[in-house]
N, C-alpha and C positions, 0 to 999 in steps of 0.2 A: 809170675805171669809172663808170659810170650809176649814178642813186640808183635804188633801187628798191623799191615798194610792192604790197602784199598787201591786196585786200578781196576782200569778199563782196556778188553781187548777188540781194538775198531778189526774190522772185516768189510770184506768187498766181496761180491758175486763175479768170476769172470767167466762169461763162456760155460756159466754154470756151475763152474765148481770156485770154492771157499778160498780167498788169501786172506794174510791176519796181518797189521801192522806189528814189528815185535822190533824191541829198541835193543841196541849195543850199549852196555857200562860203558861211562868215557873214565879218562884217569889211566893215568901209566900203568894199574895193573893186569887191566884188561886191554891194553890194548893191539897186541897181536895173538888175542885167543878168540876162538867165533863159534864153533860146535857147543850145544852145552852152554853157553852164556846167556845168551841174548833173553829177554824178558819183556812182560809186558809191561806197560809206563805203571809204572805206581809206586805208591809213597809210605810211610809211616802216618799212624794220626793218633791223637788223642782217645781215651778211654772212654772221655765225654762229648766224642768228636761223631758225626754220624758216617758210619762206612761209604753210603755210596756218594755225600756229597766230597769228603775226604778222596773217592772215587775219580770224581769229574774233575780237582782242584790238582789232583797229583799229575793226571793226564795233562791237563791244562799248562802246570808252570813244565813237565819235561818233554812237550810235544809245541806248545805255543798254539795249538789247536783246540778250543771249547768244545769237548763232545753234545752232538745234541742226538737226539733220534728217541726210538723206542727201546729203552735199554733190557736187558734178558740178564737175570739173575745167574749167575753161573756157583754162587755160593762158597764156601770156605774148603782151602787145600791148607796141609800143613806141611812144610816146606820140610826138608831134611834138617836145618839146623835150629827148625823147632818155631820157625815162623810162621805164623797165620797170616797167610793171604786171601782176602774178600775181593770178588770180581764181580764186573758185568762186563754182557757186552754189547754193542752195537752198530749195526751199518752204520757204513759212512767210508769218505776219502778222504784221504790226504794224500798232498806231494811230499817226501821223503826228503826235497830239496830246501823245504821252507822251515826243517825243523829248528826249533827255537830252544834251547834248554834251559832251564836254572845252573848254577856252577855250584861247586862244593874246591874248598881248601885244606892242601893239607901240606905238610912238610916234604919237599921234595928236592934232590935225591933224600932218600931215608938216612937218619941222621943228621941231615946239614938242617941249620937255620933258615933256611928258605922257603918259603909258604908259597905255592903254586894255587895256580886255578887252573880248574877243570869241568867240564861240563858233564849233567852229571848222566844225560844221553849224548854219545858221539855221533850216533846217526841212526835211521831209522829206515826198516826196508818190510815192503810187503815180500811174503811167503805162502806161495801155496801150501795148503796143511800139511802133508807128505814131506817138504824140504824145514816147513816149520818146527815139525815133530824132532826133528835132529838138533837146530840151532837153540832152540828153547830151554833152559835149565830144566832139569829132570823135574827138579819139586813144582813143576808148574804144568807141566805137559799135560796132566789130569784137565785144564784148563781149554786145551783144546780137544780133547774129548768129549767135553761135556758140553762144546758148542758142534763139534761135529753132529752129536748125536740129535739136537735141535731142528722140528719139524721145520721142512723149507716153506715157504708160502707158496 
């Protein structure tokens, strides 16, 4: 069975056209690569877990921001390495200055006995779709297709 994870991709109106909040991996391995990484906030959950509140709770602990709004199902991609990701998404703002992450640890440098912490978003930047569609891991990018294609009100 595939792990499978639940986020939320926030968006903002500017000037008419679509930005998307999309967050940077923290941790020494990602952290001077940027094309191709970056992703939406979300998490792993339980089999007995409900996706989109696993949704709002994944967003929540690596943004520090509670999504609220009218959310839009964006529905299930399957990632290249075989993971199913569940999405919604929803207007809304945030400052990219206030992000808050949860950490994750792990032995750092590789081999040594030393347990490092790391956040497990470094930082977080709105994207117009166009510069989005670049920074976004391929397995995901279907993800903003399927909000681009989303009647505007």
């Amino acid at each position: 069975m595939p792990k499978c994870s639940a986020g939320v991709l926030l968006f903002r109106r500017v000037g008419g056209a679509i930005e998307v909040l999309l967050a940077h991996p923290g941790g020494p391995f990602w952290k001077n690569k940027d094309d191709g990484t970056w992703s939406i906030p979300k998490g792993e959950y339980d089999v007995n877990e409900d996706p989109f509140a696993a949704a709002k709770r994944e967003f929540a602990e690596e943004t520090g921001l509670t999504p609220s709004g009218d959310f839009i199902p964006l529905g299930e991609i399957r990632q290249p390495g075989g993971k199913v990701v569940t999405a919604w998404a929803v207007e809304g703002d945030f400052d990219p200055k206030l992000l808050h992450s949860n950490t994750f640890s792990i032995s750092w440098p590789p081999g040594s006995d030393k347990l490092q912490e790391f956040p497990e978003i470094d930082r977080a930047q709105w994207f117009p779709l166009d510069i989005a569609r670049r920074k976004i891991l391929k397995g995901q990018a279907e993800l903003l297709e399927r909000l681009a294609r989303q009647p505007r009100p």
